[in-house]
C-alpha positions in Angstrom: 49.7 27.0 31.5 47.0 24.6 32.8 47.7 21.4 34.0 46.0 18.6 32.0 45.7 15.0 32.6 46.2 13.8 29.3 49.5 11.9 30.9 53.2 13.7 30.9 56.5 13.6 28.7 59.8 15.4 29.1 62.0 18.0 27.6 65.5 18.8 28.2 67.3 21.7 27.6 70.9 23.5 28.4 70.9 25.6 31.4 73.8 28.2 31.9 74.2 29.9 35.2 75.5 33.7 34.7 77.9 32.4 32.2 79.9 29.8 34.7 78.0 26.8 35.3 76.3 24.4 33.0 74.7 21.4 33.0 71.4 19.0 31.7 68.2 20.0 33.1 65.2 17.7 32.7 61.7 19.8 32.7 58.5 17.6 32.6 55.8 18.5 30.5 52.6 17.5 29.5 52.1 16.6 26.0 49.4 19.4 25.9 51.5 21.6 26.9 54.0 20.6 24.4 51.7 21.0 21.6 50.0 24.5 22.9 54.2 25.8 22.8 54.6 24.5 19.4 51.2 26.6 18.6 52.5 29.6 20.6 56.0 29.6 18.6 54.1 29.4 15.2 51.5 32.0 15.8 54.4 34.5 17.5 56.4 34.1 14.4 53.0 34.7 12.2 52.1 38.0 14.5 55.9 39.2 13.9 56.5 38.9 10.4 53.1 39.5 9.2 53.1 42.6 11.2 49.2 41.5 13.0 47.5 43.5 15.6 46.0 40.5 16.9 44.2 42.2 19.4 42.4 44.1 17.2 41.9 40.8 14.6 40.4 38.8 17.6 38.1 41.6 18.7 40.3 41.7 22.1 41.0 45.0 22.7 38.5 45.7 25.9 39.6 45.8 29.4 38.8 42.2 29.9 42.0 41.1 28.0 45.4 41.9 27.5 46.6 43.7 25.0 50.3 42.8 24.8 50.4 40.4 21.8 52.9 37.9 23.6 50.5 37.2 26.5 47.6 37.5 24.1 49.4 34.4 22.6 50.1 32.7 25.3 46.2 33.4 26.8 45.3 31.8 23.1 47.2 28.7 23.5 46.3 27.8 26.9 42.9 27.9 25.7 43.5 25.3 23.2 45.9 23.0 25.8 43.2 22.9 27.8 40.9 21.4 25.2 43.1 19.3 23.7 43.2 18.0 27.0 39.4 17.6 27.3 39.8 15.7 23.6 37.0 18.8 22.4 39.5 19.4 19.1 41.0 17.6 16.5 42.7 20.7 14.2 43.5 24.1 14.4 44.1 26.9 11.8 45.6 30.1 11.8 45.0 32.1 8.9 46.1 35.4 7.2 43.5 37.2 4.7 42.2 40.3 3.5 40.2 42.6 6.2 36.8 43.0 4.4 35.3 40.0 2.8 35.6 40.1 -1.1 35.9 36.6 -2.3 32.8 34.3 -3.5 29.5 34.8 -1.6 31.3 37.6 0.5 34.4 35.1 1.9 37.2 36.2 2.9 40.4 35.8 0.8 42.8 34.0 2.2 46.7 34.6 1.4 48.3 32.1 4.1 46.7 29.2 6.0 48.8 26.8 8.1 47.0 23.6 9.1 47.8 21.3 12.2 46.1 18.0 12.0 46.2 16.9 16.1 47.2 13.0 15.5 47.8 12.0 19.2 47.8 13.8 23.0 49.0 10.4 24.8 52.2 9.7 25.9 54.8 8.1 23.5 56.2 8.8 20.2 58.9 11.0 18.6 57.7 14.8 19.7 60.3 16.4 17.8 59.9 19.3 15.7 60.2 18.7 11.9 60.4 22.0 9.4 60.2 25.5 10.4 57.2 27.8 10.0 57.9 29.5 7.0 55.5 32.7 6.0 55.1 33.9 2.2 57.1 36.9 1.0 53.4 38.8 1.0 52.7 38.3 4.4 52.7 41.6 5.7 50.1 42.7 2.5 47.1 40.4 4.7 46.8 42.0 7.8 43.1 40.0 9.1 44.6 37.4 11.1 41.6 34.4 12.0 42.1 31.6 14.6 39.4 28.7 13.5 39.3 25.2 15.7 37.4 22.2 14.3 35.8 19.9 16.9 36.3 16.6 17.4 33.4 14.8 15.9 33.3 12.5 18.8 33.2 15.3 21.7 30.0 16.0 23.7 28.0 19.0 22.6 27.4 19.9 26.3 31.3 20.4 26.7 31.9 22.5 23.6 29.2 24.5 25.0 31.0 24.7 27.9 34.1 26.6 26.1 33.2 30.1 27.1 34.5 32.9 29.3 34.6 32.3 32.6 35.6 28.9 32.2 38.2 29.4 29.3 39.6 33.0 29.0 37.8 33.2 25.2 34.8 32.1 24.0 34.8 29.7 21.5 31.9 29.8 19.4 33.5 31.9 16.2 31.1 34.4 14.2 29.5 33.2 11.1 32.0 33.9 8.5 33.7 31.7 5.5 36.8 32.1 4.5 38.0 31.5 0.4 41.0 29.2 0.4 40.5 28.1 -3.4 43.4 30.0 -4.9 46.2 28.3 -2.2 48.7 26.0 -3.1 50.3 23.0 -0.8 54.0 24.6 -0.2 55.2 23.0 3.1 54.9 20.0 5.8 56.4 20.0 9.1 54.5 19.4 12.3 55.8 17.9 16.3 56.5 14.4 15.2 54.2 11.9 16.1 51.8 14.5 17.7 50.4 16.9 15.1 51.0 17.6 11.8 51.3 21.0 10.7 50.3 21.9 6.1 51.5 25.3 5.3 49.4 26.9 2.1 49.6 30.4 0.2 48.9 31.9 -2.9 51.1 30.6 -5.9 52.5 33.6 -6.3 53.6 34.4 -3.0 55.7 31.3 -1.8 58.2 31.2 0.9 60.7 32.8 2.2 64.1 30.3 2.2 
């Protein structure tokens, strides 16, 4: 992934060497990149259990872009690292719904919608995760997968224009379509601590897998 300058934190993980050696091993990251991973492991676990061709949702299935959905994912995210580190965004959605619009005035019905509220890129603060993403036992019936960024109120229109192809690997100026999220119900909170807050919502009749 990129490499921002919204300032740096640090991970640590166990590292085992071919099942001898082990130790502590201190990888530095950028809080970007810390929250584009955190996006990346959500919308993985989304593509997998929902059963997406998220290729074909995002209208990526030309020569220009890969069609593997793991690097598609990881091509998604560092999009959004890199304008969380510009400040251009302030939430992101990922959303599961039907694949022809039927809702009021031609929406799009939506079964699952998972929220992340971006509270902070500095430096500092607890950047533990808190809840796992958990998908409705329907999943797999809403197979139109959207990706939907709000900008931050406060960012220059010249730089949002800015987030196209070549510059970023997608362009970022989404079709004009709405999306009917009346029928969904607050089921779970979670989010990467101090950094972004992530509101899980479904149908009612759909809820959660344990």
């Amino acid at each position: 992934m990129s490499i921002p300058s919204s300032g740096t934190g640090t991970t640590t993980y166990q590292h085992v060497n071919a099942g001898t050696e082990s130790g502590t091993v201190t990888q530095t990251m950028t809080i970007t990149e810390q929250i584009a991973r955190f996006f990346a492991d959500d919308l993985l676990k989304i593509v997998r259990q929902a059963n997406i061709d998220i290729a074909r949702s995002l209208g990526a299935n030309g020569e220009d872009y890969l069609t593997d959905p793991d690097q598609l994912i990881w091509l998604l995210c560092n999009d959004l690292e890199q304008m969380l580190a510009d400040g251009l965004i302030n939430r992101v959605h990922f959303m599961l719904c039907e694949e022809e619009p039927g809702g009021t005035g031609g929406a799009y019905r939506v079964g699952y919608h998972a929220e992340y509220q971006i509270m902070s890129t500095r430096v500092g603060g607890d950047m533990l995760e808190y809840g796992q993403l958990r998908l409705p036992r329907d999943a797999t019936l809403w197979q139109k997968f959207v990706l939907v960024i709000d900008w931050d109120p406060t960012a220059p229109v010249e730089l949002r224009r800015q987030c196209v192809y070549p510059k970023y690997i997608f362009n970022w100026f989404s079709p004009s379509e709405s999306f009917d999220t009346r029928y969904l119900v607050r089921f779970e909170r979670g989010g990467l601590g101090t950094a972004v807050a992530r509101i899980q919502y479904a149908q009612p009749d759909g809820l959660a897998h344990d």
